[in-house]
C-alpha positions in Angstrom: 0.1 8.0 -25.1 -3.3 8.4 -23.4 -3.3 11.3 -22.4 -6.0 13.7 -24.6 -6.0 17.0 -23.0 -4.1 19.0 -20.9 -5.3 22.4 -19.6 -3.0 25.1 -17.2 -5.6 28.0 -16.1 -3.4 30.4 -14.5 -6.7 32.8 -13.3 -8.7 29.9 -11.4 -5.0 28.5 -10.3 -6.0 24.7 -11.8 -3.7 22.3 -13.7 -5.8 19.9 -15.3 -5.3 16.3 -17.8 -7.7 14.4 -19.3 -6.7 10.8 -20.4 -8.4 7.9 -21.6 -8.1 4.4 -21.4 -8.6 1.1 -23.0 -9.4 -0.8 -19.7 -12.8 -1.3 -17.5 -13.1 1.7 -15.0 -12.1 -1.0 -12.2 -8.7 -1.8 -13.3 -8.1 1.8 -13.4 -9.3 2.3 -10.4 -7.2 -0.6 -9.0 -3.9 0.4 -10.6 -4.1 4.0 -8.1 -5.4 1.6 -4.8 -2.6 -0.7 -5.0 1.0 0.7 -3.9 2.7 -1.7 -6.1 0.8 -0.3 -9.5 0.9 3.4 -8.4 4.5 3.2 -7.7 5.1 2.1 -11.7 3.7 5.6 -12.6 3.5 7.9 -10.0 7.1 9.1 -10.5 8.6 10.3 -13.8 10.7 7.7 -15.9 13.7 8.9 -14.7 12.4 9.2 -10.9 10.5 6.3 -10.4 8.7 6.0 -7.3 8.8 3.7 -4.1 5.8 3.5 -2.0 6.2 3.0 2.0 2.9 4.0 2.7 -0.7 3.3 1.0 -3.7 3.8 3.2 -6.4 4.8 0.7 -9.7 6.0 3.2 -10.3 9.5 4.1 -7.9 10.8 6.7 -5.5 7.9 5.4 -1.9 8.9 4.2 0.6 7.8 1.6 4.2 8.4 2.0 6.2 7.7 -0.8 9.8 9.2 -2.0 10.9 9.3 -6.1 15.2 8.2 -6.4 16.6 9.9 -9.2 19.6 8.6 -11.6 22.5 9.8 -9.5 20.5 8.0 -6.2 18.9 11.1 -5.0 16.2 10.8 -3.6 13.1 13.1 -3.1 10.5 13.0 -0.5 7.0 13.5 -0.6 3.2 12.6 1.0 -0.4 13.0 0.4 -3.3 13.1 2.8 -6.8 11.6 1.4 -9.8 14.3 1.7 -12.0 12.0 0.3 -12.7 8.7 -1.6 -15.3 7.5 -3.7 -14.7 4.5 -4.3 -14.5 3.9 -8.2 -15.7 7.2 -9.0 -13.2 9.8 -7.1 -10.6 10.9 -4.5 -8.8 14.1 -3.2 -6.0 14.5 -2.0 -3.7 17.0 0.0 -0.1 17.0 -1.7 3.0 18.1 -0.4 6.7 17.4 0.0 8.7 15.8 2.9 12.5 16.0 3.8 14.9 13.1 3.9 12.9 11.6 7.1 10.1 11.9 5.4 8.6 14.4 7.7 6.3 17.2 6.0 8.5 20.0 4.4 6.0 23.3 4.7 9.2 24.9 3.4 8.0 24.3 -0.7 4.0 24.8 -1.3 1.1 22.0 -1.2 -1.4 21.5 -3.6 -5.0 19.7 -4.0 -5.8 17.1 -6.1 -9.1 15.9 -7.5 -8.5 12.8 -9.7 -11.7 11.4 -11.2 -12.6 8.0 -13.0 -16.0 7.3 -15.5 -16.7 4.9 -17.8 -16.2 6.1 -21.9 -17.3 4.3 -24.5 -15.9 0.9 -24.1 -12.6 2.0 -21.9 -12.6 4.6 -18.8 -11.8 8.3 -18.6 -9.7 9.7 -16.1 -9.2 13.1 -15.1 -6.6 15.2 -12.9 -7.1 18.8 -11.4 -4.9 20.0 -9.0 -5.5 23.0 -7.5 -2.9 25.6 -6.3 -2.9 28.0 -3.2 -1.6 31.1 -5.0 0.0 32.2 -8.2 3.6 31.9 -6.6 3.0 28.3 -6.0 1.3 27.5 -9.2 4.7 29.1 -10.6 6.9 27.8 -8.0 6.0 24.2 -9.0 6.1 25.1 -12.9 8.9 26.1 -12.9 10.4 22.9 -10.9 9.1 20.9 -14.0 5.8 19.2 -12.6 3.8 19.1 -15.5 6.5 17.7 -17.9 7.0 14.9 -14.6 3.2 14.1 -14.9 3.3 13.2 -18.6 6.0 11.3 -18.3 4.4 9.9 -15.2 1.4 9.2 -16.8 3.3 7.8 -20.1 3.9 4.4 -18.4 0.4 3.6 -17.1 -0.7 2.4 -20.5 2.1 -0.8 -19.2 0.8 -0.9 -16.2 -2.6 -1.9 -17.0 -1.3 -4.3 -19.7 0.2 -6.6 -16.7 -3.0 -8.0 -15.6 -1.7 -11.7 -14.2 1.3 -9.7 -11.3 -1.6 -8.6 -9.3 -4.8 -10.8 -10.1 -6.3 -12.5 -7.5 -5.2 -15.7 -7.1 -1.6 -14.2 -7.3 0.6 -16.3 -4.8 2.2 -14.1 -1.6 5.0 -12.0 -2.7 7.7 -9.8 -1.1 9.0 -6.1 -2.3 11.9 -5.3 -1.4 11.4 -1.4 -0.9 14.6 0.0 0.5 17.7 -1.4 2.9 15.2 -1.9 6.2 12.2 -2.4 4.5 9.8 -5.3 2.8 6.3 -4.8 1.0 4.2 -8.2 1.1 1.4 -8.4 -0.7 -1.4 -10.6 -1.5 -5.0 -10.4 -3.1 -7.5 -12.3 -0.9 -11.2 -12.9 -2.0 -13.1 -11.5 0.5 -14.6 -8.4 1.8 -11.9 -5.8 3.8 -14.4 -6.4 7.0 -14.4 -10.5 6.3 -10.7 -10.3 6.1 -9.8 -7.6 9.3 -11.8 -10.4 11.5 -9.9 -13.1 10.3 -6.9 -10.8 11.4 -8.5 -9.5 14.7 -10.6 -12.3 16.0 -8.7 -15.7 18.2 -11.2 -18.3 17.3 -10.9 -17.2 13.4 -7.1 -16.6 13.3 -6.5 -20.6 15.1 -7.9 -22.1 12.2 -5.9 -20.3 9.7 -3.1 -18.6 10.9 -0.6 -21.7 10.7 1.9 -21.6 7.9 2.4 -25.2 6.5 0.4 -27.9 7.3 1.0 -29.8 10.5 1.2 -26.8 13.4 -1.5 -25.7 15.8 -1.9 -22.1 17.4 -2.4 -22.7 21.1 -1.8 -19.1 22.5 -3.4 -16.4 20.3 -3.6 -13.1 22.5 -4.9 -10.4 20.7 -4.5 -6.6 21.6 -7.8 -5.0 21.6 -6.9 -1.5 21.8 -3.7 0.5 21.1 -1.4 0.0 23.8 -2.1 -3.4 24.5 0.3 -6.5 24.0 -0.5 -9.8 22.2 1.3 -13.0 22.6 0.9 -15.5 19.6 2.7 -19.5 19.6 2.4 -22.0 17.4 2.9 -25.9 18.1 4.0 -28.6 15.8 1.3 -31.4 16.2 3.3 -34.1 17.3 4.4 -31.5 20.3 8.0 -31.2 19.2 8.6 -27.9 18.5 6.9 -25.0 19.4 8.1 -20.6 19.0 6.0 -17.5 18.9 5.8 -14.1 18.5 4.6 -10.8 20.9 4.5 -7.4 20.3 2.7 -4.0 20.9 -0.9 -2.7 18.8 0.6 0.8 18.2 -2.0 2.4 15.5 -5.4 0.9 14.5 -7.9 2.4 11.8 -10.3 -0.7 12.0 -11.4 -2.0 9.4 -8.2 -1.0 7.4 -5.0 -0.3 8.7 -3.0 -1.7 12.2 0.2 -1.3 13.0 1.8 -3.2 15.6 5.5 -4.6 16.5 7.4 -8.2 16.9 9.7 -10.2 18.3 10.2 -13.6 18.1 9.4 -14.6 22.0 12.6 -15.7 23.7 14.6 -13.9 21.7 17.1 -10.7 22.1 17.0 -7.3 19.9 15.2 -4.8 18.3 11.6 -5.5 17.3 10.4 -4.9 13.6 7.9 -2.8 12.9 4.6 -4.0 10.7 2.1 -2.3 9.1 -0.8 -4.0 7.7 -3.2 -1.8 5.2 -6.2 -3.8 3.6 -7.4 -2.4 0.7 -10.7 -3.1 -1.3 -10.4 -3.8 -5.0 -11.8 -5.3 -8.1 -12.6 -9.0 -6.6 -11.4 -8.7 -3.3 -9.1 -7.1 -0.9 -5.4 -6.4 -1.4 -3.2 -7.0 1.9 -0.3 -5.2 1.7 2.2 -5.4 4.8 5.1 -2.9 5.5 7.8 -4.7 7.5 10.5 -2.6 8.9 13.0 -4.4 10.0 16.2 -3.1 12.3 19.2 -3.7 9.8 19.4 -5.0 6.0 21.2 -8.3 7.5 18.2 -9.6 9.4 16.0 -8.5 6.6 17.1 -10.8 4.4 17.8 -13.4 6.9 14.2 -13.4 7.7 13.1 -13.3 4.0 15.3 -16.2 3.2 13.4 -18.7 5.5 10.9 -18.9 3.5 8.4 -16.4 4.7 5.8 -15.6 2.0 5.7 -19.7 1.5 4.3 -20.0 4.9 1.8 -17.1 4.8 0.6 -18.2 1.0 0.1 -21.7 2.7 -2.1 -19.8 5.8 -3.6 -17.5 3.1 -5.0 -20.0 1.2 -6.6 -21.9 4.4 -8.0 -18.5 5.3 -9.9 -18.3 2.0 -10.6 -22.0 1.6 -11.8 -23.1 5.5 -12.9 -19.0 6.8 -13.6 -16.9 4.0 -15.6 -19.0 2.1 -17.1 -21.3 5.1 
C-alpha cells in the first residue's frame, strides 16, 4: 500500500496523507488529469467512481458521482482554485444531490494535493482543509478517511496499466451511464496546436473526414457562444453527402467547448457534446462527453462505427496538421 503517513490535526482543522510512489512524477500526475484514471481511484472499492466532468484549469469543474453495491448512488463536485501543472492543485470539494446540482446542505472542504519527485519514484501528498470542527467531525464520522485509503489502495493498479492510455492508444468510447458516452483519445500535440485544429475551417478540411475518400465542403464554425455552425461532408465521387449543425453553448478557449448536434435533415432531440483537452505527459488527452437523448440512440449511434471514423480523422490530424 503506498500510502506512508497519515496525519488528522484536529486544532489547525487539516487531514493530511503522504504516499509514495514507484512511478516518474508525470505519470502521477497524469493518472489525476485524465478522468478515466481518476475514476479507478477516486471512489472507495466498494463506491467506485464515474466521471462526467473533467476540466482541470483554474475555475474548471469536475462533476463526478460514486454508485454503491445496492446502485446508490452519491453525488459530488470540485471546483479547481489552482493548478500547477506537475507540481500542485487545489480544489474546492463538496457534494451534489441526485441532479448533480451543489448540495450546501452537508459541508465543503479544501484540498491541496501536491506531487515531487523522491528518490527514484514521486511523492504525493493530500491536505484537505476543513471550515470548522463540526465539519471536520461531520465528515469523520461519515467514514471519509477510511474511503480515502481505500481510495488510494487501488492507485498502485492504476499506474501499473501503462499501454490503456499511452499515446498512440486508438479512439475509444466509455460508456458512463444510460445517456451518456466518454471518448477519448491521446493526440501528440500541444492543447493550443490541437484547439485550432478543432476551431479553425481551413485546418479542420484537411482532417476532419472519417475514412478515406470524403471531402468537407461546408465547415461553418461558431465563433462565439451563441452562434450556429453547419458542417457536411461529401463522398468524392459526389454520391453521397450528410452533415451536422448545432449551437457553441460554453467555450473556455484553449480547453473546454461545449456545443450541440443534429444530424442536418433530421428530426429530434439534439445531443449534447462536451469537448475538454487536457495537457499530459506527451501530448494532449481529448476527452468528449456525449449526452445523448435516450439509451436507444446511444447505442445506435455507437454501433455505426463511430470511434473508427474519428481514429481514422485523428490520425490524419497528427500525420498531415500536427506534425506538418
Amino acid at each position: 500500500m503506498p500510502i506512508t503517513d497519515v496525519i488528522s490535526n484536529a486544532q489547525d482543522l487539516t487531514l493530511t496523507i503522504v504516499a509514495d510512489y514507484p512511478v516518474s512524477l508525470t505519470r502521477l500526475w497524469d493518472a489525476y488529469a485524465d478522468p478515466r484514471q481518476l475514476e479507478r481511484f477516486w471512489g472507495p472499492v466498494e463506491w467506485p467512481a464515474t466521471f462526467t466532468r473533467h476540466d482541470m484549469a483554474v475555475g474548471g469543474y469536475s462533476h463526478y458521482y460514486m454508485t454503491g453495491p445496492d446502485g446508490t448512488r452519491s453525488n459530488g463536485w470540485f471546483r479547481f482554485l489552482s493548478v500547477e501543472p506537475y507540481r500542485a492543485f487545489e480544489v474546492e470539494d463538496g457534494f451534489a444531490d441526485e441532479h448533480g446540482v451543489r448540495n450546501d446542505a452537508l459541508p465543503t472542504m479544501r484540498m491541496v494535493f501536491t506531487f515531487e519527485s523522491a528518490g527514484s519514484g514521486s511523492r504525493f501528498r493530500s491536505t484537505t482543509y476543513f471550515n470548522s470542527v463540526e465539519s471536520m467531525e461531520q465528515l469523520v464520522q461519515m467514514g471519509m478517511m477510511e474511503g480515502m485509503k481505500s481510495a488510494m489502495s487501488q492507485i498502485d493498479t492504476v499506474l501499473a496499466d501503462l499501454a490503456s492510455f499511452a499515446i498512440g492508444h486508438a479512439t475509444d468510447a466509455q460508456l458512463l451511464n444510460d445517456c451518456q458516452a466518454r471518448v477519448s483519445r491521446v493526440i501528440r500535440g500541444r492543447v493550443d496546436q490541437v484547439w485550432r485544429a478543432h476551431h479553425e475551417p481551413a485546418l479542420m478540411q484537411r482532417w476532419l473526414l472519417g475514412p478515406d475518400g470524403w471531402t468537407m465542403p461546408v465547415c461553418e464554425v461558431a465563433q462565439q457562444v451563441g452562434d450556429s455552425y453547419r458542417y457536411e461532408w461529401a463522398s468524392a465521387d459526389g454520391t453521397e453527402r450528410f452533415g451536422f449543425e448545432g449551437e457553441l453553448l460554453e467555450s473556455a478557449a484553449p480547453r473546454r467547448a461545449v456545443t450541440t448536434e443534429r444530424m442536418i435533415g433530421t428530426p429530434g432531440p439534439s445531443t449534447r457534446n462536451e469537448l475538454t483537452l487536457t495537457t499530459i505527459d506527451g501530448g494532449t488527452l481529448l476527452s468528449l462527453v456525449i449526452t445523448y437523448p435516450s439509451k436507444e440512440l446511444r447505442d445506435m449511434i455507437l454501433a455505426t462505427g463511430m470511434t473508427t471514423g474519428m481514429e481514422a480523422s485523428y490520425v490524419r490530424l497528427e500525420r498531415e496538421v500536427l506534425t506538418a
